[in-house]
Steps between C-alpha positions, in 0.01 A plus 500: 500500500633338183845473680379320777274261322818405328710495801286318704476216232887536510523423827248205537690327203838575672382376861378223369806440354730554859592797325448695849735776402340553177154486629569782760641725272260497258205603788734788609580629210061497425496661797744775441284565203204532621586703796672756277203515281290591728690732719638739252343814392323768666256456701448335902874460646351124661316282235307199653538235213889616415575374892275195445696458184836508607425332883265221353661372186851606612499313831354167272831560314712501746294175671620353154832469558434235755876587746345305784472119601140589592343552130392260232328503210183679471192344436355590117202617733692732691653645147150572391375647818796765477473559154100559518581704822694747309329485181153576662633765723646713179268426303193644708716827600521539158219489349375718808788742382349521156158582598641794687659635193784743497415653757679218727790511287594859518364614799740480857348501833183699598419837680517472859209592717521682815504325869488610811891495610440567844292129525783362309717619777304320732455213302871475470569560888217260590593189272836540674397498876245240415758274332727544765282467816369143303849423480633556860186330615577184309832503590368499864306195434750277312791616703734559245602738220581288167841718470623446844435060476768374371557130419121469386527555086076505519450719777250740312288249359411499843466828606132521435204608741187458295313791411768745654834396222262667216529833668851435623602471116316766388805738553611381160253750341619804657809605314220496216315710666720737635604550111190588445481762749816667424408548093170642618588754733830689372503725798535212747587634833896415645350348791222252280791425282690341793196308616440404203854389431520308871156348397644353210798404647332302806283324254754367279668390827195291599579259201872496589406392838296228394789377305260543199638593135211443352299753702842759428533435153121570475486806628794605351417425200151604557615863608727543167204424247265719676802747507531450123133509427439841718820640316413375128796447436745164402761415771881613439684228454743582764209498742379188394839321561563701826121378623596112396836499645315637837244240512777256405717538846179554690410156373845354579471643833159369546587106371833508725213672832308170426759257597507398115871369465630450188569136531132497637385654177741280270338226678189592422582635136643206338682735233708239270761743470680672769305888463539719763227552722383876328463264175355210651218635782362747196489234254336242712249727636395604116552146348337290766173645464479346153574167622301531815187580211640203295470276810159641544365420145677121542366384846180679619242239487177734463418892518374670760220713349577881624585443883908499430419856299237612766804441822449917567108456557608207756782654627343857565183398637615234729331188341829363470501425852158380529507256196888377507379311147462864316923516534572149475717434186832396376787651382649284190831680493858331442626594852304534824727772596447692143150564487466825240281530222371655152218726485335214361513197698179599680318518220578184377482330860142624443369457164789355279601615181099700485605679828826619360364577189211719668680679739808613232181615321449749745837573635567616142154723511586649858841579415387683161189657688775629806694658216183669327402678831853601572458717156205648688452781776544302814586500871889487562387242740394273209885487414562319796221232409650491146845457621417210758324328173824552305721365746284153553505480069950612558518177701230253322763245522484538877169505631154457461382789664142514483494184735690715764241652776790791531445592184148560518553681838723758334262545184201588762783680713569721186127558416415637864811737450360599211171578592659654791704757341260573279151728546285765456758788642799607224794356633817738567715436226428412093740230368687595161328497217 
């Protein structure tokens, strides 16, 4: 923590200075740090605040080195409000670490308990029809598949029924699933492993349809930590580079399926130097979300009190539609067109610098508390729930994910598989211990 104190006061002096390079380096480097100090050593394979670490602080490095027309300055405010974002969130994981002891320290992941593969199996096969029948019926009504529209770079913002899109993108959790199922039952049937392996197939190519790389990348990424986590054990490197460079095309593949031309994206970019456009589309799409927070903190007027934070209590019960008002607010971003942000900018949109404050304050306890009961017997299906957490804290610079009514729909998705799988009968098959 001492190395990012000083780094962060490194690179406020140095930004303040238009020393943009400078600045940048000095956050990545403080995040480099950090991650490695908290990923190394025995113990769970995928570490909540090491990915919060390295996504968080790194990705506010790299919006320091200001390579676009689109930033300025940052406000002072907005320098605080990251630094106490941070500074809370460590600090409360760690003092929660030390009340755990060693135990934390030394100990890897949990026992497994037993579940009830055969419901898994259905679980698995059911998530899939269910996603897919949701799918084909909202293709029916809008009359179009994203990946076949071409000229239209927008076309799945629109590809929405209400109610119905939540199960349509709930495919993203089966490869997670499926996982799960294969490390619990080691005498898995030929025939299951095929359905299992179409099932996971068609639901990654739901996403791909859509023409959505966030929904890919998520359950991707989603299906790899649970892997991980089930296995207890870190990721070869080779794997890990073979898994980015595969997400990598599939995302090239997916920008080009959106009728997202380069010059399109230059236009929209602003780079001051002439990057290509795998340098420029990642950077903007990490570095914007700073500045879309810094225009936040500048221009909102007045707070809104909870109902920005509360959009998934609208959202999933309908009052959204009843009282238009609930939904109602602003963006303050640099570009209409560029419209991602932090995990933060919620919380600030709500409460200020207290809301940020607050809810680091218990980010940093629910990551820490997620780690503690991974170091305790538990359901293999609580891997999944863990995983989903540590992919939302892997892209903090990205999204605020607790304001997403998806999100919430696959947390209460993953509970009822859960509970499903689990009960009074022994299941088939132990997991390792």
């Amino acid at each position: 923590m001492t190395v990012y104190l000083l780094c962060y006061a490194a690179a406020f002096l140095a930004a303040r200075a238009s020393h943009d390079l400078l600045a940048g380096a000095a956050l990545l480097f403080a995040a480099a740090v950090l991650f490695l100090g908290d990923a190394r050593g025995p113990g769970l394979p995928v570490r909540c605040r090491a990915l919060f670490s390295l996504s968080f602080v790194g990705g506010e490095g790299i919006a320091c080195l200001k390579l676009s027309n689109l930033e300025t300055p940052w406000e002072p405010l907005t320098w605080a409000v990251l630094f106490l974002a941070y500074t809370v969130f460590w600090l409360v994981f760690e003092l929660w670490r030390k009340n755990e002891g060693l135990r934390f320290l030394q100990s890897g992941a949990g026992r497994m308990s037993e579940i009830r593969t055969d419901r898994m199996f259905l679980a698995v096969v059911g998530i899939t029809a269910l996603s897919w029948v949701s799918f084909l019926i909202e293709a029916r009504i809008l009359g179009y598949v994203p990946l076949f529209l071409r000229g239209v770079p927008h076309a799945y913002s629109y590809f929405h029924v209400s109610g119905l899109h939540y199960f349509t993108v709930s495919c993203v959790l089966v490869p997670s699933f499926a996982a799960v199922l294969r490390a619990a039952d080691h005498d898995l049937s030929e025939v299951r492993r095929a359905v299992l392996f179409l099932c996971t197939a068609a639901s990654l190519l739901i996403p791909v349809l859509c023409v959505s790389r966030y929904q890919l990348i998520f359950a991707v990424v989603t299906a790899g930590f649970t892997i991980l986590l089930l296995r207890r054990s870190a990721v070869p490197l080779w794997a890990g580079a073979s898994a980015f460079l595969f997400l990598l095309v599939l995302y090239v593949i997916l920008t080009a399926a959106r009728s997202h031309s380069v010059s399109y994206l230059n236009g929209i970019f602003e780079m001051k130097r002439n990057f290509p456009i795998f340098i420029s589309q990642p950077y903007i799409y990490i570095a914007n979300n700073y500045d879309n927070l810094n225009c936040l903190i500048r221009d909102l007027p007045g707070h809104t009190f909870g109902l920005r934070m509360l959009f998934p209590l609208w959202a999933l019960t309908g009052l959204k539609f009843l009282f238009p008002q609930l939904a109602a607010f602003p963006l303050y971003v640099t570009k209409t067109e560029l419209t991602t942000v932090t995990l933060f900018y919620d919380a600030w949109y709500d409460f200020g610098t207290a809301g940020v404050v607050v809810f680091s304050a218990l980010l940093g306890a629910l990551a820490c508390f997620l780690e503690t009961e991974m170091r305790k017997r538990h359901s293999p299906v609580f891997c999944v729930f863990y995983a989903q957490i540590a992919v939302y804290l892997a892209l903090a610079f990205f999204t605020t994910w607790f304001s997403n009514p998806a999100v919430w729909f696959y947390f209460a998705e993953t509970l009822a598989v859960g509970w499903f799988v689990s009960g009074s009968r022994r299941a088939r098959k132990k997991m390792n211990s």
